[in-house]
N, CA, C and O atoms as a printed pandas DataFrame, in Angstrom:
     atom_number atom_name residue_name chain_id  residue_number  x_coord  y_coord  z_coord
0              1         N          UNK        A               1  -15.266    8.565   -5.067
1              2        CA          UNK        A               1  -15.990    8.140   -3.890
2              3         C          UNK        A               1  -15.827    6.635   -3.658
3              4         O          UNK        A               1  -15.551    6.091   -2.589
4              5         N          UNK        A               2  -16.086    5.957   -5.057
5              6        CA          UNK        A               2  -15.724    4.662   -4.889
6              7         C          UNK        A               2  -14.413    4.103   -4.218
7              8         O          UNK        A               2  -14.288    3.026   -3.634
8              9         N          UNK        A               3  -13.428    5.115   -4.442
9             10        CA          UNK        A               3  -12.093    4.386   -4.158
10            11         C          UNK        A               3  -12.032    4.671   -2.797
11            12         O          UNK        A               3  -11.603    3.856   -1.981
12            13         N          UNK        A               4  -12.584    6.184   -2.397
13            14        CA          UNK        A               4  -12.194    6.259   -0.838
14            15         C          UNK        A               4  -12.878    5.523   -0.060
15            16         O          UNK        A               4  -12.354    5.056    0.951
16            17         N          UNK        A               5  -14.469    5.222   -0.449
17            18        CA          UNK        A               5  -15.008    4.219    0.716
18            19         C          UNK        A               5  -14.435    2.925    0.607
19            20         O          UNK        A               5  -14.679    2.240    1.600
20            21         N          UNK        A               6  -13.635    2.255   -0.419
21            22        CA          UNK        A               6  -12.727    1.164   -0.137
22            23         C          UNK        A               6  -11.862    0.971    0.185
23            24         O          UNK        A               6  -11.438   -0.166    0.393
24            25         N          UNK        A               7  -11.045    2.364    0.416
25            26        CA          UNK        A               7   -9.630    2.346    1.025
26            27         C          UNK        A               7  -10.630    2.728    2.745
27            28         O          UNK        A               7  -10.623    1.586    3.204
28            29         N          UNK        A               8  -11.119    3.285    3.431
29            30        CA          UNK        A               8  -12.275    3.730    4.454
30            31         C          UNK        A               8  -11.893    2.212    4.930
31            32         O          UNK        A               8  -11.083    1.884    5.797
32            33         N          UNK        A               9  -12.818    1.282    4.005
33            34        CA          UNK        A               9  -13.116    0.336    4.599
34            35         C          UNK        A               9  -11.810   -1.241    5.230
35            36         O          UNK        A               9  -11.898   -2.051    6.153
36            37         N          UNK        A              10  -10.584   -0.966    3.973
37            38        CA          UNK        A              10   -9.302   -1.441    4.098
38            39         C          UNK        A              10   -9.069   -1.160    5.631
39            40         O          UNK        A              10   -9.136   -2.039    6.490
40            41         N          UNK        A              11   -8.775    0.225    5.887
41            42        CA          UNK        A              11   -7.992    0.428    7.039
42            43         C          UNK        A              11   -8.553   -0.375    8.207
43            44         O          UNK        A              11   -7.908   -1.205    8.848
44            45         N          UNK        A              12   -9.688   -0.075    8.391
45            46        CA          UNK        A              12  -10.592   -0.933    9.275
46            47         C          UNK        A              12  -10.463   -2.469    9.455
47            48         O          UNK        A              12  -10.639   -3.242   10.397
48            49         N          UNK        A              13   -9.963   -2.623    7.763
49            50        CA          UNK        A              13   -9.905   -4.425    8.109
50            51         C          UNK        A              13  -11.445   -4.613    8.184
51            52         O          UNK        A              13  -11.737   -5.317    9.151
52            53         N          UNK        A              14  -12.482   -4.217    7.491
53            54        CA          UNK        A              14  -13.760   -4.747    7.237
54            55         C          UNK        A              14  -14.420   -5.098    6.021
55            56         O          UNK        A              14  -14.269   -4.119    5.291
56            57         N          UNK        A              15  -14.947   -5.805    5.530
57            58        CA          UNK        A              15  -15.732   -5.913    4.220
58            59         C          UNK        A              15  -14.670   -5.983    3.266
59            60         O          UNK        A              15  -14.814   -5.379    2.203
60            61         N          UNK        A              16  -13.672   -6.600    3.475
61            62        CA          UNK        A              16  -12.521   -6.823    1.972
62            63         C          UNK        A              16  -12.619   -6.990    0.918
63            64         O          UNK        A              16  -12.032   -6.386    0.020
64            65         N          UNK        A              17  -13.687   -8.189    0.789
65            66        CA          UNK        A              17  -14.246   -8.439   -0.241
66            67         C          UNK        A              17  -15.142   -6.903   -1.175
67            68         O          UNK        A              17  -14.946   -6.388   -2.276
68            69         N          UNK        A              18  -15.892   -6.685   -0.319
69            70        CA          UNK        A              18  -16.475   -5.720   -1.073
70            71         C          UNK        A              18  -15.936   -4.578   -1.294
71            72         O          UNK        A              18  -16.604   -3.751   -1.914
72            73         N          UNK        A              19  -14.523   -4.220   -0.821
73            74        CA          UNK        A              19  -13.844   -3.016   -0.940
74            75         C          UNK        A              19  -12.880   -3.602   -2.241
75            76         O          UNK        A              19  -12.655   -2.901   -3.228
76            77         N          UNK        A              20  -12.491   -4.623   -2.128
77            78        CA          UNK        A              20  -11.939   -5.077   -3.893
78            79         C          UNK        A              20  -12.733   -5.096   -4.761
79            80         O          UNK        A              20  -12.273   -4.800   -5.864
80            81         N          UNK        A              21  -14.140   -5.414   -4.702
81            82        CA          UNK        A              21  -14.696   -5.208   -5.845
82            83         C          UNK        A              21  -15.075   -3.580   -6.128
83            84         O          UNK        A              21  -15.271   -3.080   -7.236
84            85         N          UNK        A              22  -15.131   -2.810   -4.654
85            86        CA          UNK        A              22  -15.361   -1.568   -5.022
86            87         C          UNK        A              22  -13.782   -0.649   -5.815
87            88         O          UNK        A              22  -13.793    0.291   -6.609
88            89         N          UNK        A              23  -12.910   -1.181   -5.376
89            90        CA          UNK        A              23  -11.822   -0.586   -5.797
90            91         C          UNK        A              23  -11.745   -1.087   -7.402
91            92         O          UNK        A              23  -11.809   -0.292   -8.340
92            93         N          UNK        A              24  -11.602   -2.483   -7.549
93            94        CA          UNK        A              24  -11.727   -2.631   -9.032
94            95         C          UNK        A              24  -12.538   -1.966  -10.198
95            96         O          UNK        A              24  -12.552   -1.986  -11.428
96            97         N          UNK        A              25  -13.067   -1.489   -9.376
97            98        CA          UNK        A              25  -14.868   -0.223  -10.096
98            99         C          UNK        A              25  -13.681    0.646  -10.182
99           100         O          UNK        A              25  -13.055    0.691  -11.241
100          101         N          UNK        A              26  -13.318    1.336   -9.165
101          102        CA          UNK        A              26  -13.025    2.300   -9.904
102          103         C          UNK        A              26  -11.815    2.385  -10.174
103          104         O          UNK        A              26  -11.453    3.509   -9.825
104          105         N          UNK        A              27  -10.698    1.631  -10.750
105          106        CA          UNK        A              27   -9.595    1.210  -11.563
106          107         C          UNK        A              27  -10.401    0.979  -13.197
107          108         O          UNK        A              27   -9.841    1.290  -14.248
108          109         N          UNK        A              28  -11.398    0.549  -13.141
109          110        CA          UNK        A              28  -12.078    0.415  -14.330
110          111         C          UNK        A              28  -12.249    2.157  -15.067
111          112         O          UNK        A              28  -11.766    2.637  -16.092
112          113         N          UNK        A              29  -12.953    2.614  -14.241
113          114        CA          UNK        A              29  -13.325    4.113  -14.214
114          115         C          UNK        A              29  -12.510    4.986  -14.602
115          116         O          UNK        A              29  -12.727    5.657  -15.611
116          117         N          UNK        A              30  -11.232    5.146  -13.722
117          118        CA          UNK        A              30  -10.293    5.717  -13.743
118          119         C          UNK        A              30   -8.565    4.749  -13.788
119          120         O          UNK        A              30   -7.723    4.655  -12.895
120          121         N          UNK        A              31   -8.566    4.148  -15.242
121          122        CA          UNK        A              31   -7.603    3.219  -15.285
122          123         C          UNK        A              31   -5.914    3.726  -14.689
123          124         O          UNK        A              31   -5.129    3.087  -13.989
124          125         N          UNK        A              32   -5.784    5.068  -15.272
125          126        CA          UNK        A              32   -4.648    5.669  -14.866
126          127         C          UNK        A              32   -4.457    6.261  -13.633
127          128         O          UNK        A              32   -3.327    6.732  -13.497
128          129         N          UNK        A              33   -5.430    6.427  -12.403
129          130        CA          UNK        A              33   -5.110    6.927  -11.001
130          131         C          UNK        A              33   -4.350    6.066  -10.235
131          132         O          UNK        A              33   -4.861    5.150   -9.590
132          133         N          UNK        A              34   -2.952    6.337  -10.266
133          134        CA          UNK        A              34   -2.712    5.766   -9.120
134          135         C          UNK        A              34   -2.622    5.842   -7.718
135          136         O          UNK        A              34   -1.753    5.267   -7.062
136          137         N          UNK        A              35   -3.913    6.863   -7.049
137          138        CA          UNK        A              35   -4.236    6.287   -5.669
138          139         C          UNK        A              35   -4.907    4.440   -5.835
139          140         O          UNK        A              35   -4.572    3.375   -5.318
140          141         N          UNK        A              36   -6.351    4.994   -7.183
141          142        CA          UNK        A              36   -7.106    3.533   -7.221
142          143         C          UNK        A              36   -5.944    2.511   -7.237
143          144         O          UNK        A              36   -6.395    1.531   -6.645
144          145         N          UNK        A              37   -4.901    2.297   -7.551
145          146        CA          UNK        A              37   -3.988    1.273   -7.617
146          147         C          UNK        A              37   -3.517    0.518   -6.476
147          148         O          UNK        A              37   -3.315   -0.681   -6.287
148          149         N          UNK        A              38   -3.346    2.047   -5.438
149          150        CA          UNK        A              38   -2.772    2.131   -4.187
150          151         C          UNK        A              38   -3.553    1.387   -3.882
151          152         O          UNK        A              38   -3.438    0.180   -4.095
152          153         N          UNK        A              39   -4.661    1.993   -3.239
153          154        CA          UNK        A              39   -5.892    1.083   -2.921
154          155         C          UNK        A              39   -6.105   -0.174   -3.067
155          156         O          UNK        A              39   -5.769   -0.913   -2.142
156          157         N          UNK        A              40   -6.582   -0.615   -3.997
157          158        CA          UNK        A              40   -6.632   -1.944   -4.678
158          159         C          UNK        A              40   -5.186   -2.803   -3.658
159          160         O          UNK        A              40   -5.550   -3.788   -3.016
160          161         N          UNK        A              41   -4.055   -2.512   -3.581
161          162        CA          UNK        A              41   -2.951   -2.927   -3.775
162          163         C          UNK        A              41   -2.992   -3.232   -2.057
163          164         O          UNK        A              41   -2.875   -4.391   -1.659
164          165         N          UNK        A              42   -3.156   -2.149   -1.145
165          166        CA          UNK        A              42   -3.599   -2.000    0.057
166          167         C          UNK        A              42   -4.693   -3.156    1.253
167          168         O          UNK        A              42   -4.609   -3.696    2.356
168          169         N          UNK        A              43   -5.847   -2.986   -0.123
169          170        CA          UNK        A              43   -7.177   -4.209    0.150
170          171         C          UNK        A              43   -6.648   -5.746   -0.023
171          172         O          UNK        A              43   -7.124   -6.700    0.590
172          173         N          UNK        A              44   -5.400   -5.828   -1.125
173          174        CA          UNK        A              44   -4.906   -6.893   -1.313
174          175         C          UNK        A              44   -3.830   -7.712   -0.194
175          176         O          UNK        A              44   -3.998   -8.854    0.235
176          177         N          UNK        A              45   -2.693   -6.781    0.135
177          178        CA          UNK        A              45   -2.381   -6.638    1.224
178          179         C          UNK        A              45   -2.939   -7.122    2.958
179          180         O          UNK        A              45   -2.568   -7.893    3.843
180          181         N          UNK        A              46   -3.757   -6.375    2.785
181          182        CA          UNK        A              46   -4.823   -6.614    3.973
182          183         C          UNK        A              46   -5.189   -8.318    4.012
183          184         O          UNK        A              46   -4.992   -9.224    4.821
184          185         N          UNK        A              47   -5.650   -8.233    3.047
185          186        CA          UNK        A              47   -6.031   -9.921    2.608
186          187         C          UNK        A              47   -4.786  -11.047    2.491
187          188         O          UNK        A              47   -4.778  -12.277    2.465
188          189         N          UNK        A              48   -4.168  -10.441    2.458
189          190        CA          UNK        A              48   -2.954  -11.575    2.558
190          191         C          UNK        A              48   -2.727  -11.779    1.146
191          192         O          UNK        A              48   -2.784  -12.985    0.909
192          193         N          UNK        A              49   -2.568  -11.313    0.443
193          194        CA          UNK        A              49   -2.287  -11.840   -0.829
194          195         C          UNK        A              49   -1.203  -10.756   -1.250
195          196         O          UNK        A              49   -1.569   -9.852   -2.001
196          197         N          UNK        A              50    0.010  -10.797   -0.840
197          198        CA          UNK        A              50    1.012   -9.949   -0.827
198          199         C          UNK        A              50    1.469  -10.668   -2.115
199          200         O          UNK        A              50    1.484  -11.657   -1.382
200          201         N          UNK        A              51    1.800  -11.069   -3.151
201          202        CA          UNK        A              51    1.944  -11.463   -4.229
202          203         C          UNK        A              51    1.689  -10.380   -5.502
203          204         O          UNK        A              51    2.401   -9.701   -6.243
204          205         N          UNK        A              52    0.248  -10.627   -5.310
205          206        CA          UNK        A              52   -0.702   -9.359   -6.031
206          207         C          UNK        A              52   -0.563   -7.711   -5.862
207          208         O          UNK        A              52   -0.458   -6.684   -6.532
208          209         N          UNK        A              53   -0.651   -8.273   -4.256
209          210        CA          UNK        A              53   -0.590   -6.679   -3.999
210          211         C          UNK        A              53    0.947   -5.761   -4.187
211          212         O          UNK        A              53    0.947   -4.543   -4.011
212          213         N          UNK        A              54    2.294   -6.563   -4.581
213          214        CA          UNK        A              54    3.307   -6.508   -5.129
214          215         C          UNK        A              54    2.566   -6.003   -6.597
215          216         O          UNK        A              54    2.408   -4.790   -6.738
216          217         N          UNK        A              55    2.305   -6.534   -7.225
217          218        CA          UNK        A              55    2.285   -6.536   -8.898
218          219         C          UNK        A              55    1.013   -4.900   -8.581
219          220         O          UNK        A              55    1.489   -3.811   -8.902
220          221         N          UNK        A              56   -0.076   -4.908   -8.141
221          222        CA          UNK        A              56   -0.912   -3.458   -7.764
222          223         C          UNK        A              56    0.436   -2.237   -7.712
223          224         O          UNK        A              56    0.771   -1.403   -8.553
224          225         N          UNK        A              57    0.998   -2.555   -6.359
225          226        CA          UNK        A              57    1.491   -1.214   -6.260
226          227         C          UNK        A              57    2.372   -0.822   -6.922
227          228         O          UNK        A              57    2.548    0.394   -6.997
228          229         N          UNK        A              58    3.226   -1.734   -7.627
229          230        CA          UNK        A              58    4.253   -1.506   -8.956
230          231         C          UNK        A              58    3.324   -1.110   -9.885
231          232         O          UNK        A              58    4.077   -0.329  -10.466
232          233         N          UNK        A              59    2.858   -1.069  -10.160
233          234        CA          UNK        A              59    1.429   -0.078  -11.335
234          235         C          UNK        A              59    1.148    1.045  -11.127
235          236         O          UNK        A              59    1.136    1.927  -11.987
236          237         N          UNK        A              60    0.721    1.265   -9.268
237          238        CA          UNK        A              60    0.909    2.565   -8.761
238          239         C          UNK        A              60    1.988    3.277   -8.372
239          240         O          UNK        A              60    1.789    4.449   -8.053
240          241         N          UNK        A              61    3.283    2.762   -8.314
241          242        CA          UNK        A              61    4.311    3.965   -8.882
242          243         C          UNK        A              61    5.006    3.900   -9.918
243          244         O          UNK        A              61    5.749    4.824  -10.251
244          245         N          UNK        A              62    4.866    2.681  -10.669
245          246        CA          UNK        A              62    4.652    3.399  -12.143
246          247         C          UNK        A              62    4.443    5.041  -12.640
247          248         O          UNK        A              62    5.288    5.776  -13.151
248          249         N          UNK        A              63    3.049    5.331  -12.309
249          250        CA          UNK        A              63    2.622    6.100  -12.115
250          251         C          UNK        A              63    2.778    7.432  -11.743
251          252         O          UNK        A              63    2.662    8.440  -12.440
252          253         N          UNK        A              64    3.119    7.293  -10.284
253          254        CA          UNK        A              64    3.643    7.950   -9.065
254          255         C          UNK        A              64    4.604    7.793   -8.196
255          256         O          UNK        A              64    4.303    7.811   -7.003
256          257         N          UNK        A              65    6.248    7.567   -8.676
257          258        CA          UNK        A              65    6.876    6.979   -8.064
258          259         C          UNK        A              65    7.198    7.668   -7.224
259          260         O          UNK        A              65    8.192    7.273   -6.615
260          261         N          UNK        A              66    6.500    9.169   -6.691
261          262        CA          UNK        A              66    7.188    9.879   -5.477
262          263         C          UNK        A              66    6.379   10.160   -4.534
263          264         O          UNK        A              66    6.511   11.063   -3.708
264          265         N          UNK        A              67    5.292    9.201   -4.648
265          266        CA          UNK        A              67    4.367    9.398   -3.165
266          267         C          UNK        A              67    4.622    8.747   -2.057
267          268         O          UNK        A              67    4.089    7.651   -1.882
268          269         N          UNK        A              68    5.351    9.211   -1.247
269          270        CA          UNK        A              68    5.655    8.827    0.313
270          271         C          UNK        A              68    4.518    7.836    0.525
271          272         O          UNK        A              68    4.914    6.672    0.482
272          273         N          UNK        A              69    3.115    7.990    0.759
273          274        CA          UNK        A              69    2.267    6.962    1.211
274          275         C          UNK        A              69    2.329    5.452    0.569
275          276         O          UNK        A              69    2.208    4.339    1.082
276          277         N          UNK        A              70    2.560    5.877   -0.724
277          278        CA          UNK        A              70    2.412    4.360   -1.451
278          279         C          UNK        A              70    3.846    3.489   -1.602
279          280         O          UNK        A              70    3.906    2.373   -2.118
280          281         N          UNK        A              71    4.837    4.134   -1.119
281          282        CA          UNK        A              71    6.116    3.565   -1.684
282          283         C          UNK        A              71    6.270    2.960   -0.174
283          284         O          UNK        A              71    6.876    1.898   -0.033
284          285         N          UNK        A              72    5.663    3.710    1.068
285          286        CA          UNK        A              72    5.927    3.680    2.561
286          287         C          UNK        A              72    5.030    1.845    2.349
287          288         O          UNK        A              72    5.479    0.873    2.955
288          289         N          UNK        A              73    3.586    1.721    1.258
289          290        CA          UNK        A              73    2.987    0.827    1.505
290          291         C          UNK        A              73    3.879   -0.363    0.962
291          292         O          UNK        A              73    3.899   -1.490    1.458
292          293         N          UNK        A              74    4.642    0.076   -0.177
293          294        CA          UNK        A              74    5.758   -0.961   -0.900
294          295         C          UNK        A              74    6.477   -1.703    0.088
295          296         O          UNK        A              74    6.516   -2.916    0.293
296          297         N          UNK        A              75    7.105   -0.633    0.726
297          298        CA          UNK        A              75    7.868   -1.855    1.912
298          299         C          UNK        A              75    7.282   -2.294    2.574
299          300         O          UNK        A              75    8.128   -2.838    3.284
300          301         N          UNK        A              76    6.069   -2.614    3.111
301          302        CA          UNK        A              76    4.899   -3.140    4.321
302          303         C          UNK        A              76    5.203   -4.267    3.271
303          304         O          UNK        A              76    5.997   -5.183    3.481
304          305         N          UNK        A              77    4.437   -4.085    2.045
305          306        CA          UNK        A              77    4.321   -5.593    1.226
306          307         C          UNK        A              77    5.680   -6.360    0.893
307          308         O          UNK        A              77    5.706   -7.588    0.819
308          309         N          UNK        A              78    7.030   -5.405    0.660
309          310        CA          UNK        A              78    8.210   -6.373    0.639
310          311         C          UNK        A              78    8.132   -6.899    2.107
311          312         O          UNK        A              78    8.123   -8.111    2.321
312          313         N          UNK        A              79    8.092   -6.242    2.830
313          314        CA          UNK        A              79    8.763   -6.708    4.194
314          315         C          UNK        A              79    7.517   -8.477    4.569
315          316         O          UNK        A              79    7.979   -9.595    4.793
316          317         N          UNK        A              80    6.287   -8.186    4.522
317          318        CA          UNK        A              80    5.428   -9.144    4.616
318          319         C          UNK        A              80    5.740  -11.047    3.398
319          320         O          UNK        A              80    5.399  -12.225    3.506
320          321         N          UNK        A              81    6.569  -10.184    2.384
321          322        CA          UNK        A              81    7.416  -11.093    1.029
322          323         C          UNK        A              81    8.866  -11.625    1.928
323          324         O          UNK        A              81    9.640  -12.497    1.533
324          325         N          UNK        A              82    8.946  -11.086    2.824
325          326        CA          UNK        A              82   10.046  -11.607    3.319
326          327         C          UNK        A              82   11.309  -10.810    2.615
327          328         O          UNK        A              82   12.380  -11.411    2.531
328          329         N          UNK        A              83   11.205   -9.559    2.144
329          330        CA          UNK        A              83   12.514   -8.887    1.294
330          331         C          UNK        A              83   12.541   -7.766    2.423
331          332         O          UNK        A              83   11.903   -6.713    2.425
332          333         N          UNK        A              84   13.338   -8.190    3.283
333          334        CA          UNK        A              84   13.098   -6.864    4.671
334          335         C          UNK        A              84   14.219   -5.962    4.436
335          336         O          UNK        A              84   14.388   -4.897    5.030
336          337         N          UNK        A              85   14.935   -6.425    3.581
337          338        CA          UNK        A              85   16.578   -5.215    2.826
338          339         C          UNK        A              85   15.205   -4.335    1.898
339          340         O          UNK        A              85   14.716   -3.262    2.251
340          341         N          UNK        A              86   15.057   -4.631    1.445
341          342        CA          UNK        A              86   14.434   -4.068    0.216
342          343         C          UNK        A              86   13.174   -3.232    0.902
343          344         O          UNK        A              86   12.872   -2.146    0.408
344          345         N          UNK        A              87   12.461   -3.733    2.011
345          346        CA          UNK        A              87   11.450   -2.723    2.409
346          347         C          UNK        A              87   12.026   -2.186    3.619
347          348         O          UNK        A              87   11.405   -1.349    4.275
348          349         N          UNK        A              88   13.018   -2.549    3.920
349          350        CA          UNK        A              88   13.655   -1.070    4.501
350          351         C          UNK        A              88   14.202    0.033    3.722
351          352         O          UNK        A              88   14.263    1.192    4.133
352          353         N          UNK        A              89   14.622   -0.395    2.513
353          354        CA          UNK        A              89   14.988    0.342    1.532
354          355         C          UNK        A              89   13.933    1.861    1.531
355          356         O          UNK        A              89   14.139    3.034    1.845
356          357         N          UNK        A              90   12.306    0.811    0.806
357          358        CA          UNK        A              90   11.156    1.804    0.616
358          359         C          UNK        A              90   11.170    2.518    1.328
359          360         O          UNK        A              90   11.266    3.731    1.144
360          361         N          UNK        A              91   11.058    1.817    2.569
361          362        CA          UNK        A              91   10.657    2.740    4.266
362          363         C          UNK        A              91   11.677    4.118    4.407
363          364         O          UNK        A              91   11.210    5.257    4.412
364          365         N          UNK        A              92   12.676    3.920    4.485
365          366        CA          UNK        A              92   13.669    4.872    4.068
366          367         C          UNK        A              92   13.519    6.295    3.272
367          368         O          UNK        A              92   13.660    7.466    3.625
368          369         N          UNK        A              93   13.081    5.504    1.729
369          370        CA          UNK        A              93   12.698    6.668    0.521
370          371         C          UNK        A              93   11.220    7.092    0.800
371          372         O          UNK        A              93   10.522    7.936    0.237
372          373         N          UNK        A              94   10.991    6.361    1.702
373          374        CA          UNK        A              94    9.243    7.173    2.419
374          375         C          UNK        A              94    9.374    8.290    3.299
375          376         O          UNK        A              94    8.495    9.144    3.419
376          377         N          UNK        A              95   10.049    8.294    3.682
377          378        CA          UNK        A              95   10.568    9.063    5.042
378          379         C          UNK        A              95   11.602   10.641    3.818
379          380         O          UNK        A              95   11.362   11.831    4.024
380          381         N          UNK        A              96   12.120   10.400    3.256
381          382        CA          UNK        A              96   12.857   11.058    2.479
382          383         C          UNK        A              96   11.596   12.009    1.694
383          384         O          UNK        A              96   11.291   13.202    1.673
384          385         N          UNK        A              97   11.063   10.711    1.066
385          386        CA          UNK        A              97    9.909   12.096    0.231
386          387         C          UNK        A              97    8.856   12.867    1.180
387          388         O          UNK        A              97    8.048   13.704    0.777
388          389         N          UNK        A              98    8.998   12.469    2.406
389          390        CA          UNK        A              98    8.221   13.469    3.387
390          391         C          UNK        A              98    6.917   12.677    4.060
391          392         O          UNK        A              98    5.951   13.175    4.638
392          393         N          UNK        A              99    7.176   11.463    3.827
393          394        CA          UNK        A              99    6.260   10.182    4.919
394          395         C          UNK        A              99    6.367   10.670    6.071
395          396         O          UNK        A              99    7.435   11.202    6.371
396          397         N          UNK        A             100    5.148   10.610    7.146
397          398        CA          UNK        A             100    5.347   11.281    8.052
398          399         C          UNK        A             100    3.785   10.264    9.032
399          400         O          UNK        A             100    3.107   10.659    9.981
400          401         N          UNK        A             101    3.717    8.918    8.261
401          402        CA          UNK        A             101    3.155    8.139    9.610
402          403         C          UNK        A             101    3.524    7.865   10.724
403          404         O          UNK        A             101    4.749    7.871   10.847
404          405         N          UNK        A             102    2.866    7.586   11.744
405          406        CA          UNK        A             102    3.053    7.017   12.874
406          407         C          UNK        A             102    4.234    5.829   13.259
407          408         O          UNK        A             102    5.062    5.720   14.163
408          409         N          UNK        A             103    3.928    5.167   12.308
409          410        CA          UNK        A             103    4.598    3.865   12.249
410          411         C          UNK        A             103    6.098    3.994   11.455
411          412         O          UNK        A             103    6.981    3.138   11.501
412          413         N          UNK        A             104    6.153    5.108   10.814
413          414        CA          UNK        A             104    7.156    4.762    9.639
414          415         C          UNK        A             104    8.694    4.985   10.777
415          416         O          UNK        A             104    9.510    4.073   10.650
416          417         N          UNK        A             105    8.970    5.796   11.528
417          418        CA          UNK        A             105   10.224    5.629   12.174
418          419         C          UNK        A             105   10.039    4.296   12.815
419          420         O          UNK        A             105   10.773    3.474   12.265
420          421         N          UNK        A             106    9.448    3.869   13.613
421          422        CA          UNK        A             106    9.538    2.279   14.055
422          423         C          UNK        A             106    9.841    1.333   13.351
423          424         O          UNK        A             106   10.486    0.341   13.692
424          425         N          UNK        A             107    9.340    1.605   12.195
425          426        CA          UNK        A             107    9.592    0.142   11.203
426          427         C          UNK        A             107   11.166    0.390   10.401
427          428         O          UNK        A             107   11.778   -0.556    9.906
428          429         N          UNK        A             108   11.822    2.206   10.369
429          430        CA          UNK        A             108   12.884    2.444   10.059
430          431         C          UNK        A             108   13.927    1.142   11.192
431          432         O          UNK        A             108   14.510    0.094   10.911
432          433         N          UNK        A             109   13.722    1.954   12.557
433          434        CA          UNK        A             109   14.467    1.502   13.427
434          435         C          UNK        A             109   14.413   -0.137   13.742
435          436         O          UNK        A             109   15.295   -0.960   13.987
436          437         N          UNK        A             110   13.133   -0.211   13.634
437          438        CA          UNK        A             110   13.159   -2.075   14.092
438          439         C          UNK        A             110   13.689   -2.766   12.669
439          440         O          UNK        A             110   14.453   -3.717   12.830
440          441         N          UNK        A             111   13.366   -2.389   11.265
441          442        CA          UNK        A             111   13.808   -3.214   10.803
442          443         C          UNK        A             111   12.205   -4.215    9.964
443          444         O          UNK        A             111   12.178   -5.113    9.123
444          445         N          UNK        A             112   11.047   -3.456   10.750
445          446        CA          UNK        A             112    9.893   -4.716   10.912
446          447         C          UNK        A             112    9.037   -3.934   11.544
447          448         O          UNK        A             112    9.199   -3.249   12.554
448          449         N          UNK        A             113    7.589   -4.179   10.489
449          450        CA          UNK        A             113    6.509   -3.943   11.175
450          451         C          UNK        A             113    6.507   -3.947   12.699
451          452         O          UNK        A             113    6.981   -4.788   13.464
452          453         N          UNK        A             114    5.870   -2.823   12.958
453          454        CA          UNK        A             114    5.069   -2.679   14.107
454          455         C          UNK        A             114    4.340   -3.910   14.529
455          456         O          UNK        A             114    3.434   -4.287   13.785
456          457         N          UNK        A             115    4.572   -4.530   15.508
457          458        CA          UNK        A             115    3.514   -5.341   16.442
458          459         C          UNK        A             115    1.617   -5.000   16.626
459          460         O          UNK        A             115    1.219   -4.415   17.633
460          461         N          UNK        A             116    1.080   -5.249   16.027
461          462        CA          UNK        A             116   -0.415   -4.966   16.796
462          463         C          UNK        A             116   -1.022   -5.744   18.112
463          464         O          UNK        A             116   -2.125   -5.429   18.560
């Protein structure tokens, strides 16, 4: 519960702060899930701290290296690192393991995040 009302609250872009400390709860809890990783990695992201949130989601596919959602989130954070070969790469193997967001053919074809 902990992890989903902090990933809930990520997407939104609200309460960051308190969705990292809620996500860190439950990485504590559940050290080996790597959604909580995702998460965590996601909230970090959000926050601008694409650094971190590099070192998070390499933990979470560690883990899980064949979840379309989190590998789709890998390239958001290379591409934001400025490695846009490399998160087109992800974007690619997102789409392959059966990624099926909104965004993920756009960011195939452009090369680059979606515009908000």
């Amino acid at each position: 519960a902990l992890n989903n009302f902090a990933y809930f609250l990520s997407l939104r872009n609200v309460d960051l702060d308190k969705a990292a400390n809620m996500s860190k709860r439950s990485i504590e809890l559940d050290p080996g899930n790597p959604s909580n990783l995702d998460t965590y990695a996601w909230i970090l992201y959000m926050k601008g701290d694409y650094l971190e949130a590099k070192k998070q989601i390499l933990k979470s596919l560690e883990l899980s290296p064949n979840n379309a959602e989190v590998v789709e989130h890998f390239g958001d954070i290379l591409f934001r690192l400025k490695e846009v070969e490399g998160a087109n790469v992800q974007w690619k193997k997102a789409k392959v393991l059966g990624g099926s967001s909104n965004e993920l053919e756009l960011k195939i074809k452009n090369r680059s995040l979606p515009q908000n």
